[in-house]
C-alpha positions in Angstrom: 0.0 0.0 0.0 1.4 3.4 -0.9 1.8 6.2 1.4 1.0 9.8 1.3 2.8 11.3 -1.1 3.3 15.0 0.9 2.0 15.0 4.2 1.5 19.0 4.3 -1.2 18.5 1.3 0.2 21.6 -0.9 0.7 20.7 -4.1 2.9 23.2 -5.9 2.5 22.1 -9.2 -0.7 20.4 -10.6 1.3 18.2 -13.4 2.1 21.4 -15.6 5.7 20.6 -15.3 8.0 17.8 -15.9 6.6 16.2 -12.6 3.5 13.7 -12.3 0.0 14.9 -13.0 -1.6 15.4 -9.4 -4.8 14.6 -8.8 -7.3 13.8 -6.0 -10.3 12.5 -5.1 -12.7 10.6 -2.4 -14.1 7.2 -1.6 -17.2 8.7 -0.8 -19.7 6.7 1.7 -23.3 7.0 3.5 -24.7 4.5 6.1 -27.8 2.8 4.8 -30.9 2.5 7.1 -29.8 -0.8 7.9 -26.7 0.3 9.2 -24.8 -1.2 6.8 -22.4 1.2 4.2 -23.2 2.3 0.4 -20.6 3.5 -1.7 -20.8 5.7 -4.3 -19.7 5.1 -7.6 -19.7 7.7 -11.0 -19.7 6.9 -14.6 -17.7 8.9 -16.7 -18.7 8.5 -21.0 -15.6 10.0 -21.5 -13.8 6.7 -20.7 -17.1 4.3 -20.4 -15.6 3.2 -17.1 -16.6 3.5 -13.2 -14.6 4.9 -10.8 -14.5 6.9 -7.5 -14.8 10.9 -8.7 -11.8 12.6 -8.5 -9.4 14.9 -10.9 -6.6 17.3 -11.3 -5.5 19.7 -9.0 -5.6 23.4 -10.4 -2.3 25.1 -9.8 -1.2 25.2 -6.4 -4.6 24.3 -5.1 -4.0 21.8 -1.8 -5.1 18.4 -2.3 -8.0 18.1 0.5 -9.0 21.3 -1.3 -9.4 19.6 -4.5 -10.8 16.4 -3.2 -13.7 18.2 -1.9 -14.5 20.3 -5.2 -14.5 17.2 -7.4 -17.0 15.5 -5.1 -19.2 18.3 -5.5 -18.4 19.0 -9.0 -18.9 15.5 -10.3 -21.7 14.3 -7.8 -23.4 17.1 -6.3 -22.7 15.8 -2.5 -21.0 18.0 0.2 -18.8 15.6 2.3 -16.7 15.4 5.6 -13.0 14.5 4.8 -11.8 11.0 7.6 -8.8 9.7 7.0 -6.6 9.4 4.0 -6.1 6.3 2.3 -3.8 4.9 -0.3 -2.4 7.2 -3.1 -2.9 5.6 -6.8 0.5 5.7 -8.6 -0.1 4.7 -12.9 0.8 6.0 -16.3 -1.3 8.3 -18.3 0.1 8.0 -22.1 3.3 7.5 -20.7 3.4 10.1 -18.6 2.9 9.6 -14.2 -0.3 10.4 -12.3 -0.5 10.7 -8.7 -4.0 10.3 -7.2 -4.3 11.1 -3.4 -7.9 9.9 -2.3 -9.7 10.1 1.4 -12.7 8.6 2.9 -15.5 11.3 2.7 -18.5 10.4 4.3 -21.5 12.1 2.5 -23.2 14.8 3.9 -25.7 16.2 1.7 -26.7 17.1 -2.0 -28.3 15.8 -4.8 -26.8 14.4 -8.3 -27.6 15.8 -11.4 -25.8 14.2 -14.7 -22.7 16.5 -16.3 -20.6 16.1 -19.0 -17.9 14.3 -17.1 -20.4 11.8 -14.9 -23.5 10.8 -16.7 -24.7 8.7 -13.4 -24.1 7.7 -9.4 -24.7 4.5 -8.3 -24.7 4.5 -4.4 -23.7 0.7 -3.9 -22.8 -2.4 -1.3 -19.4 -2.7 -0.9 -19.7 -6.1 -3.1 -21.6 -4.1 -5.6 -19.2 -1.5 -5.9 -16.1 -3.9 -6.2 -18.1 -6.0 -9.2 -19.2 -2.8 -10.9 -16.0 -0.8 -10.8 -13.8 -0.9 -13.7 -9.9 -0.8 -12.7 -8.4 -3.1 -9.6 -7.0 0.1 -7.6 -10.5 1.7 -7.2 -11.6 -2.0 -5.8 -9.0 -2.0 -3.3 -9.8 1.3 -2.2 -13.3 -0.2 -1.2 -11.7 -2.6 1.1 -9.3 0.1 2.4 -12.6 2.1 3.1 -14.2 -0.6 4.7 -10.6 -1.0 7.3 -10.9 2.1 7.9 -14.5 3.0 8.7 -15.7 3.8 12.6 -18.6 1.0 13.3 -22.1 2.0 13.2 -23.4 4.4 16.0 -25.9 2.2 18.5 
């Protein structure tokens, strides 16, 4: 499991340079009447995949900053930031991307469909693991699930 990649959260440059393309993004969660957890998942047409939202950081925004405005930007929910989980380290024609994601609990909101997510699926943990499309954004499920207080009594 990877680390965080710059503990203070500023990220000077947003991949302009010769350096990685920085991005972040959430794991974003709600408890379910039953107690149990849903996980939300986005579909992006762009790439016909589903994935976690996330995206790039605008020059010298922090991270947590960035986090935060994709959530609302690609899913309409407000979210509380918990703790930070693994960052996702992979090529992008040739090139590195840095992904540094947290577990955001939902808080409020409402989903309408953009240009860059066409739908939200808020799903089990086993729904979410068969329905998203790359291995790093399943294990980022179970990292969520590790890392999740239990359910208030």
């Amino acid at each position: 499991m990877a680390v965080p990649s710059n503990p203070s959260g500023t990220e000077p440059d947003a991949g302009g340079g010769g350096g990685p393309i920085l991005a972040a993004g959430c794991v974003l969660w709600r408890r379910a009447e039953d107690g149990g957890v849903r996980v939300a998942v986005v579909r992006r047409p762009k790439y016909d995949d589903w994935s976690h939202p996330k995206g790039k950081l605008h020059r010298g925004e922090e991270s947590r900053t960035a986090a935060l405005r994709e959530v609302l930007e690609e899913t309409g929910m407000t979210c509380r930031l918990g703790p930070e989980l693994s960052v996702s380290r992979y090529l992008v024609d040739g090139r590195p991307k840095e992904v540094r994601y947290w577990a955001a609990e939902a808080t409020g909101g409402a989903f309408v469909p953009n240009e860059e997510v066409d739908r939200l699926l808020w799903l089990t943990p086993a729904e979410a693991r068969a329905t998203l499309t790359r291995s790093r954004d399943v294990e980022l499920v179970d990292e969520l699930l590790r890392r999740l207080p239990p359910p208030p009594e």
